[in-house]
N, C-alpha and C positions, 0 to 999 in steps of 0.2 A: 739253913737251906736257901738258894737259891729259887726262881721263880719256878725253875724249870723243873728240877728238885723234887719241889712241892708239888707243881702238878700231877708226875708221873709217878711219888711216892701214892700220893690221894687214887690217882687213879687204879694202884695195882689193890691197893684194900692194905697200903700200909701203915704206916706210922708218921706220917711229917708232923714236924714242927706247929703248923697250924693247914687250917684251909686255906688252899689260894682265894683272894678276893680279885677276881675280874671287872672292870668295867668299859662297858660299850660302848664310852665314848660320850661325851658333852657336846654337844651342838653346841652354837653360837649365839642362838637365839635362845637357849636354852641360859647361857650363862648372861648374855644379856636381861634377862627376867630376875633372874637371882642377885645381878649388881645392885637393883632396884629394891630387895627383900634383903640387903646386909652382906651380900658376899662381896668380900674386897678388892680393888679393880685387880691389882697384882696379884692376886689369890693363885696360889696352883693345886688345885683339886689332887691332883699326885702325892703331893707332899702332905697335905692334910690326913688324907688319910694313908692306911696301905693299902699300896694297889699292886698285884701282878704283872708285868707287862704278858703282853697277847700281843703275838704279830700272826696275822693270816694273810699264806699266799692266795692269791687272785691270779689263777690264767683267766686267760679270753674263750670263755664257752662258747660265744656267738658263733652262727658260719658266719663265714666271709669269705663275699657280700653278703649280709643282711638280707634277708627276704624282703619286699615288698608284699608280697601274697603268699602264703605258707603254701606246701605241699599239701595237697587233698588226696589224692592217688599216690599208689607202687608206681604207677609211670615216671612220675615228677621225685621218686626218693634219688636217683642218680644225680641229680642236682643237690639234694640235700647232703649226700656224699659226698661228693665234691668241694663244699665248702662247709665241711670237719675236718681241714686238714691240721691232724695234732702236730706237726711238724712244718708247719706253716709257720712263717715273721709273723713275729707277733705278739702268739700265742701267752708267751711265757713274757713274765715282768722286765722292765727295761733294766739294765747295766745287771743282766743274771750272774753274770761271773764275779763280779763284784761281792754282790747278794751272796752269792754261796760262801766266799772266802770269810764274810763275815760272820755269817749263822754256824759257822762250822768251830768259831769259839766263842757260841752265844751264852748265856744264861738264863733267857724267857725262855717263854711258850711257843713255838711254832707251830701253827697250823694248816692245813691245805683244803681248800673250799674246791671239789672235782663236782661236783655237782649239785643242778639245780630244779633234779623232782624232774615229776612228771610234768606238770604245767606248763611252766617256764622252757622245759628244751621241748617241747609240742608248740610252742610260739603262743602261749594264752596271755596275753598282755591288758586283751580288751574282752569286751563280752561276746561281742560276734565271735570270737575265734573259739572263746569256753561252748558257746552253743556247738560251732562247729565238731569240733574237738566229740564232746557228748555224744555227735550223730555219729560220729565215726566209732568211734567205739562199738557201736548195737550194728551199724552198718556194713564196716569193714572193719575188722578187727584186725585182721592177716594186716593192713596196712599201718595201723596204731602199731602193732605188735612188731614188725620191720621199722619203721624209723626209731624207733625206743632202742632198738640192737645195736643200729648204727651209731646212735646217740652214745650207749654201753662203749662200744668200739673204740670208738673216738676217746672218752671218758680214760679207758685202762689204756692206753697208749699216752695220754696227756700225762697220766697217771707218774707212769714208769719214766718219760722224760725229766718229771721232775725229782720223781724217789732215788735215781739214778745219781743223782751230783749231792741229793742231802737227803739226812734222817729229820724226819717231822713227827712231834709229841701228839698229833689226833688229825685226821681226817674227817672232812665234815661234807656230809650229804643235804643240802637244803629239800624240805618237803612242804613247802606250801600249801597241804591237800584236804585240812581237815575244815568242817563248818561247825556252828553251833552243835547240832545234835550230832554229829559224828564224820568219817572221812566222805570224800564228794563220789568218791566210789569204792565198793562193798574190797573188804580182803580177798577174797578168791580172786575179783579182777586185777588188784594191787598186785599179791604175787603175779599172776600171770604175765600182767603186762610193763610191769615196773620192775620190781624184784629180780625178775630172772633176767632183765638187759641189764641191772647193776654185776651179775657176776665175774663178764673178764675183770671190774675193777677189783672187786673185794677178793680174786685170784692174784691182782699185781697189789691188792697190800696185804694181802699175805707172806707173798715174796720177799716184798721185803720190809716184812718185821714191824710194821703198823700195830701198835697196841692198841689203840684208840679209833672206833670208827662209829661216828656219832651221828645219830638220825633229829637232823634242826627240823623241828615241825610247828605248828602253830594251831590254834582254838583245839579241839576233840579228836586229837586221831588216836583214841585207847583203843578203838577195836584193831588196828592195825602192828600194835603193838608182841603180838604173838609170832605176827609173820616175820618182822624187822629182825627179833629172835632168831629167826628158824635160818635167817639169810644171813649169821654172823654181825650184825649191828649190835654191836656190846654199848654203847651210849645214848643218852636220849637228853635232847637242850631241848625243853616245849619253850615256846612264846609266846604272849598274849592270848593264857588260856581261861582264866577266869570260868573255869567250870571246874565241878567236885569229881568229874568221872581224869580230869588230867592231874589229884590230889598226887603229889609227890608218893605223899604217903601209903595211902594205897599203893601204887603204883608200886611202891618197895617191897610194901606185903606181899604183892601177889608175884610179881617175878623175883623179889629177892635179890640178889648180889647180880643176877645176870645184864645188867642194865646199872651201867654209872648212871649218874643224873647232876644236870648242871642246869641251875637257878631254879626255878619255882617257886618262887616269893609274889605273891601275887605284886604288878604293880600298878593296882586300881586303890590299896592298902598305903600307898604313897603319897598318891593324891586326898586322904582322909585326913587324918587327925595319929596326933600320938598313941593314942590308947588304940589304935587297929591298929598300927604299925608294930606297937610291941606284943600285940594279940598274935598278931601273921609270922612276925620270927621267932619267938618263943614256943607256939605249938609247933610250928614244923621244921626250924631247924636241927635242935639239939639231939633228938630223936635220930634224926635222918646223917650227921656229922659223926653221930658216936657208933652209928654201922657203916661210917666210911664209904668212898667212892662216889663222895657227894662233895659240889661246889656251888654253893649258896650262891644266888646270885639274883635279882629280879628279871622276871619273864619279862620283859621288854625294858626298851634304849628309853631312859629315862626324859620327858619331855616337859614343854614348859609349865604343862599344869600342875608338875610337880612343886612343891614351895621347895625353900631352899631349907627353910628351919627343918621338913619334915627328910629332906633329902641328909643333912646333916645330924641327924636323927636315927634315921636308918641305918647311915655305916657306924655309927657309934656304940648302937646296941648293935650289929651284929658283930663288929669288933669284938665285943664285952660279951657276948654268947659264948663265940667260939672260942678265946681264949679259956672259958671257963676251966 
């Protein structure tokens, strides 16, 4: 099987050859630290091990112009309108035509990143703006709840210019929203204000034919995982979760097949010693591989506190896992 093959067999509850192995990518500094620990200058981490390729598109969510000062009021949203133009220069990746003619006899994984949460398209960059953001909520909500539509809008039209020239293997919804002890606001508001402005998109991939539509979240967002459900989100990438309430495992118990799952390897168990390392994929992988619609992978871009023995370590035995 090819790369692509493999993803989309894994992800229907099939039979592939093996699991894809994904990786997010080697920083510079990151391989600069491991030249240092024994990795060889010429080294290609690709070829060492197997890797899947992963290509994800990237349109331009930003308006444009950029805000200087976000919108506070419904007065100032017609501004905010006005630069979501999904059919604006720009938007979409440079030499597109190009791009298509090649994906259209790929063999990877293609993905499309349409959106970036709540946070991030409400303009929360900094803290002032998160405080902001909070008051508006309890404050004006009719206004939180109108630019999140707009946001939607924009979203399923960005959506459908690109579903329109090519077929993509998973769409990915970024959710920046969870904290230690749980998401930074309650599920009824999640639905309310979040959820129901993703609909014209998860209408436009429905349309056409999206199998995959993956909710990327990060630390505790298990209480919101019911609602992700109820709005068609059949996937879930957590990141950088290191708590027991975002256990893979659980998480499979309790919803079952409804929810693929991609990575959950803690990568705090990276940073340790060998004996956590083969602790952390041995209890949670083989369990969670052998009910399928699962791709092992570590919850977070591996960084330089990782060593490089522990790092070569980790795709060895999970190699030797999952072929088992």
């Amino acid at each position: 099987m090819n790369s692509r093959e493999r993803f989309l067999e894994t992800m229907r509850y099939g039979s592939p050859d093996r699991v894809p192995y994904f990786e997010e990518g080697i920083r510079r500094d990151v391989l600069k630290t491991w030249r240092k620990q024994g990795l060889r200058s010429q080294a290609d981490l690709s070829q060492m091990f197997p890797t899947d390729r992963r290509e994800v598109i990237e349109p331009d969510l930003e308006p444009n112009p950029k805000f200087k000062k976000w919108p506070t009021s419904r007065a100032e949203l017609k501004k905010l309108r006005q630069r979501l133009d999904p059919y604006g220069r720009g938007r979409l990746p440079r030499g597109w035509s190009q791009r298509i003619r090649r994906w259209q006899k790929r063999d990877h994984v293609l993905m499309l990143r349409i959106h970036r949460g709540f946070f991030l398209t409400m303009g929360v960059y900094e803290w002032r703006r998160f405080a902001e953001l909070m008051d508006l909520l309890i404050d004006d909500p009719e206004f939180v709840r109108e630019a999140m539509e707009i946001q939607g809008e924009f979203a399923a039209r960005l959506a459908e210019r690109v579903l329109k020239d090519v077929q993509v293997d998973a769409v990915l919804f970024s959710e920046p929203i969870g904290g230690n002890y749980g998401p930074l606001i309650s599920p009824q508001m999640y639905e309310d204000m979040v959820l129901r402005s993703y609909e014209p998109v998860l209408e436009v991939l429905e349309k056409y034919a999206v199998e995959t539509t993956a909710f990327v979240t990060y630390a505790n967002a298990r209480a919101l995982l019911p609602s992700i459900i109820k709005w068609k989100f059949n996937c879930l990438w957590a990141c950088e979760v290191n708590i027991n309430e975002m256990d893979y495992r659980n998480i499979r118990q309790e919803f079952g097949r409804e929810l693929r799952l991609i990575g959950g390897i803690d990568l705090d168990a990276l940073r340790r010693d060998k004996d956590t390392i083969r602790s952390e994929i041995e209890e949670k992988v083989p369990p969670l591989v052998a009910d399928g619609g699962y791709v092992p992978l570590a919850d977070g871009r591996i960084r330089s506190d990782v060593p490089y023995e522990n790092y070569v370590y980790y795709r060895e035995l999970l190699q030797k896992i999952t072929q088992q």
